[in-house]
C-alpha positions in Angstrom: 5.6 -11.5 -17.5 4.6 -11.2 -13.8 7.0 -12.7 -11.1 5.5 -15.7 -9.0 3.3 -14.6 -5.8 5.5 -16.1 -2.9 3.1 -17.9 -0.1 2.0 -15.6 2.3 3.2 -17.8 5.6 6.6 -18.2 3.9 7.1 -14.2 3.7 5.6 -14.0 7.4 8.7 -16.7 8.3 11.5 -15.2 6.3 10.4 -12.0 8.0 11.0 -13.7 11.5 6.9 -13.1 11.8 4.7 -16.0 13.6 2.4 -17.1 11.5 -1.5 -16.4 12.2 -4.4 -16.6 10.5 -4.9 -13.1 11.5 -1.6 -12.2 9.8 -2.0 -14.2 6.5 -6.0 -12.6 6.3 -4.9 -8.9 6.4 -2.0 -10.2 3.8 -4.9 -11.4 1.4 -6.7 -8.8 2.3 -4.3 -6.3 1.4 -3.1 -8.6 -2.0 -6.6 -8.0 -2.7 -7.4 -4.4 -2.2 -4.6 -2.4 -3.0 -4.3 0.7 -1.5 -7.1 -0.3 0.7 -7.9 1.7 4.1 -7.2 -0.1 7.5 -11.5 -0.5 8.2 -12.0 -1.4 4.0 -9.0 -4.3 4.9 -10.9 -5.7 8.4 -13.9 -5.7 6.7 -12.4 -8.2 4.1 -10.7 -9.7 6.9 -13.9 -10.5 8.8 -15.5 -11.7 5.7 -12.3 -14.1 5.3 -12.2 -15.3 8.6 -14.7 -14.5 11.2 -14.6 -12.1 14.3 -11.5 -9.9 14.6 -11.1 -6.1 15.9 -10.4 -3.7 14.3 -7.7 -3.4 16.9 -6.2 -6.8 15.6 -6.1 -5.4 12.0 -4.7 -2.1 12.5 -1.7 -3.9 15.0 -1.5 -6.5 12.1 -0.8 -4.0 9.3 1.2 -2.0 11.4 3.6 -4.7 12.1 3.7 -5.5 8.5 4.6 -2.5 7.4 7.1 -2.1 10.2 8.6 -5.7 8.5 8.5 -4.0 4.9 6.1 -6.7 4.0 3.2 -3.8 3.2 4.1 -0.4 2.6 1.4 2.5 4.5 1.0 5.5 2.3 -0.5 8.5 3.9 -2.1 11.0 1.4 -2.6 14.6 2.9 -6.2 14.8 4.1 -6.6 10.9 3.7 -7.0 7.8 6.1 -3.2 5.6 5.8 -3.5 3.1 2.7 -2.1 0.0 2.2 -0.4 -1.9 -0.6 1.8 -5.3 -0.9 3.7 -3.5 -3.5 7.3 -2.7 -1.8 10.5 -2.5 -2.9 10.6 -0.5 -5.8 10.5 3.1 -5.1 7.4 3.6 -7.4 4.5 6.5 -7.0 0.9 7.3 -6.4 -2.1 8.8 -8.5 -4.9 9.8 -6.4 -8.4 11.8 -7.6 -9.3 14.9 -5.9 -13.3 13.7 -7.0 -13.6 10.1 -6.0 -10.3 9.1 -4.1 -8.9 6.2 -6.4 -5.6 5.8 -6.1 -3.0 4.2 -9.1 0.3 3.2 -9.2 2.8 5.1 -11.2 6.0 3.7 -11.9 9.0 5.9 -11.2 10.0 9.0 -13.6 13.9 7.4 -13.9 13.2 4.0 -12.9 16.0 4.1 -10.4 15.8 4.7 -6.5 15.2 6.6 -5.7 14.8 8.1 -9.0 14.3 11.7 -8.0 17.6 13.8 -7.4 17.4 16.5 -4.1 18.3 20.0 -5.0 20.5 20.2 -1.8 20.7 16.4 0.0 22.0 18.6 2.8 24.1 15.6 3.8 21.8 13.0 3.5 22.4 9.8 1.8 18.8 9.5 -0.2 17.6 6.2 -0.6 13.6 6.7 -1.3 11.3 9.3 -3.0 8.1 9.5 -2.3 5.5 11.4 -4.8 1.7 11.7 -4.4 0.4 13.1 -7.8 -3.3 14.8 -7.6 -5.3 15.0 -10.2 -8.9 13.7 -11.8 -9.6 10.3 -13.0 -10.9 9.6 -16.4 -14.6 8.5 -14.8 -14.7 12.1 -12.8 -13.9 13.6 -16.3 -16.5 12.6 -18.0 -19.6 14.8 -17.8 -23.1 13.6 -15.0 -25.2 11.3 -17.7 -22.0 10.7 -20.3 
């Protein structure tokens, strides 16, 4: 059962975020394309609402994520992604052929559902994990 998609201006308010139709475009455009690069989300963007810079998009999803209302992951050797799933400590799947990215939930299911060998005083409350690996299409052999 999936939870109810709460109105993108009513997150932006309960955030303490004015409302734009800048803001609520790179919302839907990051709903739409998850794990989406900054120029892949302002070209959505554009073709949502018109003229913005790229400036405008990048500020936008930086201040979102700032808010917790996206989250930025940065893959080693990769342009930042974005995704509107937050909250729940889960992981990433990324292809060393083609790049896709996939969602993986966490190995415990608890935050932050990896344990520190030595927390070296630290009170852990996230764990982050990129795994790398092939996708079934960059499996399969050329003309399969």
């Amino acid at each position: 059962m999936s939870l109810p998609v709460p109105d993108p201006a009513e997150l932006l308010r309960d955030h303490g975020v004015a409302v734009t139709a800048q803001r609520l475009a790179v919302l839907r455009a990051v709903a739409g394309r998850p794990h989406g690069t900054a120029d892949a989300i302002a070209e959505d963007v554009r073709a949502g609402i018109g003229a913005i810079s790229r400036q405008s998009v990048y500020n936008s999803l930086g201040m979102l994520a700032e808010k917790g209302l996206i989250r930025r992951i940065q893959p080693a050797g990769s342009p930042a992604r974005y995704e509107d799933r937050v909250g729940d400590n889960h992981h990433h799947l990324i292809c060393r052929a083609c790049g896709s990215m996939v969602d993986v939930d966490c190995a415990v299911g608890e935050t932050p559902c990896l344990t520190a060998a030595d927390h070296s005083g630290y009170r852990i409350d996230e764990a982050e994990v990129i795994y790398w690996g092939t996708c079934p299409a960059c499996q399969r052999p050329a003309g399969a």
